[in-house]
Structures are given as structure tokens and as C-alpha cells.
N, C-alpha and C positions, 0 to 999 in steps of 0.2 A: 521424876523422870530418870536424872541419868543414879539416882542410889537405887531406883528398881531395877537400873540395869547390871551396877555393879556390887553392890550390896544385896544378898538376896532374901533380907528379913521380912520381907513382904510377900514372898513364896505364900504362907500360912495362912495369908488374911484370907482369900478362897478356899471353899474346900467343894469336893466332887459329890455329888449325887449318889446313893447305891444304885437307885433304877436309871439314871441319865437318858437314854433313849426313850423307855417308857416314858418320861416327863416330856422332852424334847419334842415327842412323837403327838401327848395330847396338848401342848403351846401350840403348837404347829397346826394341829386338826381346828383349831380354835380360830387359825386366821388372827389372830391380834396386830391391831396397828402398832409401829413405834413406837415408843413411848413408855411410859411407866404405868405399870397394872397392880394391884391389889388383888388377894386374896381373903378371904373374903371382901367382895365389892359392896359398900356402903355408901350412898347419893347424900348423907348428911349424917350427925350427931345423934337426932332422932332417932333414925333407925338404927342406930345401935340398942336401943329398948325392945326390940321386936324380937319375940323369941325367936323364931327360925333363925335369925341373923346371929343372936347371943350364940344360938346350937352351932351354927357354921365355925364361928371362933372356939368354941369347947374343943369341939370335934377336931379341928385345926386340918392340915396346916395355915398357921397364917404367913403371908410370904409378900413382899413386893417383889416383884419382878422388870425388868429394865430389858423392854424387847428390841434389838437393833435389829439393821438393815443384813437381809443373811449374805454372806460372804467372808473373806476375810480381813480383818479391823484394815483399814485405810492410814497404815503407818506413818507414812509422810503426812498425810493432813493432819494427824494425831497430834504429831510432834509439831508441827507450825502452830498449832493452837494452844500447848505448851506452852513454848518458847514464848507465844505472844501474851500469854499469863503471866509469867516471869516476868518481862520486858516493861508489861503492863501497871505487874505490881511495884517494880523497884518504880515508875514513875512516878504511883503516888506518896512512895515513900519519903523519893526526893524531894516530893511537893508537902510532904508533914513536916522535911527537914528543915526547909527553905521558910517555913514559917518561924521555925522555934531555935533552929540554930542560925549564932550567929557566922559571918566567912574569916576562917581562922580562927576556928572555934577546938579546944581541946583534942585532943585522938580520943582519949577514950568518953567525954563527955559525946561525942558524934559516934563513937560506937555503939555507947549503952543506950542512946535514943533508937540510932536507925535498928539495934537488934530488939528491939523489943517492939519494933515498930514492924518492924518485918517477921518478926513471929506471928507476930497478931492477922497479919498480912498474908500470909501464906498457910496457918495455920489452922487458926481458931474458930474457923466455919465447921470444920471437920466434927466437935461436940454434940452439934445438934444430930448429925448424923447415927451418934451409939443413943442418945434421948430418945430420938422417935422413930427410925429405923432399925433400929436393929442389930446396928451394927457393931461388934462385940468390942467394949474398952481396950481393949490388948489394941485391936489393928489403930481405934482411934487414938494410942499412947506412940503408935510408931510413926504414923503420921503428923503428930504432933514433935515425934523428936526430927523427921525431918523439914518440920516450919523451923525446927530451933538451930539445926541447919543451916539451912537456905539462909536464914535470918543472921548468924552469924559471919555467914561468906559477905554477904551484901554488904553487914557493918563494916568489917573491914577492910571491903572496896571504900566504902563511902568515906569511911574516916580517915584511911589513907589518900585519898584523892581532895576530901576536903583541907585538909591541911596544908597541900601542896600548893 
């Protein structure tokens, strides 16, 4: 959140449409609920054996698409849901610390736990995403250097507060 705001290496991860309206125009004419949609649409595994369906993937595009609510993104709830992600994940960090660390445990043995704890934490969901989406290794390496990030801030809250 706050390195997209102030760091702008994640500009790149999106890129623009050449027809954008065109596209925009037949999503739109389509009516689509919410939600995440497929291109070519598939009910199972099977059908992916059926020629017409093989042709629709040749043919392509193949695309997920991620339809929201039309207006403008809902900043403030965005960012509470954020913050409450962050909030959420240092809890269970503390709760992996509170197992394995003992109180008055090293600075940096409480570092090199909680940062790799919290990499993993804020991180490493993100792979599956460039595996079966699509999504290109580049954005999912910068994502990952901001788990290692976040991951580093946290340790040395943690480590420094654990020793005190």
C-alpha cells in the first residue's frame, strides 16, 4: 500500500488495452456479474477435450477478468482493509513468535525468525498467482521484494520490542 504510493515500481505491473472502449463497451453489453470471469468459459476439465473449446483457446484471447462494482474504487474502505491485512498478519506472526521464541530472546535470533516469518506472511501467496494466472514473474518478483519489505520493518519492530 504505502510503497505504491511512494515508490512507483509497480506503475508497470498494468498495462492499457489498444481498443479499451471497444473491450469496455462489449464487458459492459455482456452485463457480467461481480466477480471473476474467464475467457474462454470452461464448466470442468473435460471440456477442455472438446474441440470447439480447444479452438476458443487457439484462437484466443484467453483472459481472466476481475469485474467490480462501476464507479470510482472506494479508497477509504480499501485502505481499512489493508491496514486490517497488515494488522491481521503481524498478529499471526506474533503468534508463530510466541511459540518458538523464547522472552528476551536475541535481537537478531527474533529478527531472523519474525523476517522470514513475515515474508512468507505477506508474501508468498503471490506465486501461485504468475503459475496459474498469468500473471507475469516481473510484477510477482516485486511483490515479493515488497513481502521482504514489510517483512523486514515488522522484524525489527518485533525484535526491538522483544528485547525491551
Amino acid at each position: 500500500m504505502l510503497i505504491h504510493i511512494l515508490v512507483k515500481y509497480h506503475n508497470s505491473d498494468y498495462q492499457p488495452l489498444s481498443n479499451e472502449e471497444e473491450v469496455m463497451s462489449a464487458v459492459r453489453n455482456g452485463s457480467p456479474k461481480l466477480g471473476i470471469h474467464t475467457i474462454p468459459y470452461c464448466t470442468d476439465m473435460a471440456e477442455m477435450n472438446k474441440p470447439d473449446v480447444q479452438e476458443k483457446f487457439n484462437k484466443g484471447p484467453v483472459a481472466i477478468i476481475t469485474v467490480f462494482p462501476n464507479g470510482m474504487p472506494p479508497m477509504g474502505k480499501l485502505m481499512v482493509q489493508q491496514i486490517s491485512y497488515f494488522l491481521f498478519g503481524c498478529i499471526l506472526i506474533a503468534y508463530c513468535a510466541t511459540l518458538v521464541l523464547v522472552t528476551g530472546a536475541d535481537y537478531m535470533v527474533v529478527f531472523r525468525f519474525v523476517a522470514a516469518v513475515g515474508f512468507l506472511t505477506f508474501g508468498w501467496a503471490n506465486i501461485p498467482l504468475s503459475i496459474w494466472y498469468g500473471h507475469p514473474w516481473s510484477t510477482t518478483a516485486k511483490y515479493l521484494l515488497d513481502a521482504l519489505i514489510y517483512g523486514l520493518v515488522v522484524a525489527g519492530s518485533f525484535a526491538w520490542l522483544w528485547a525491551g
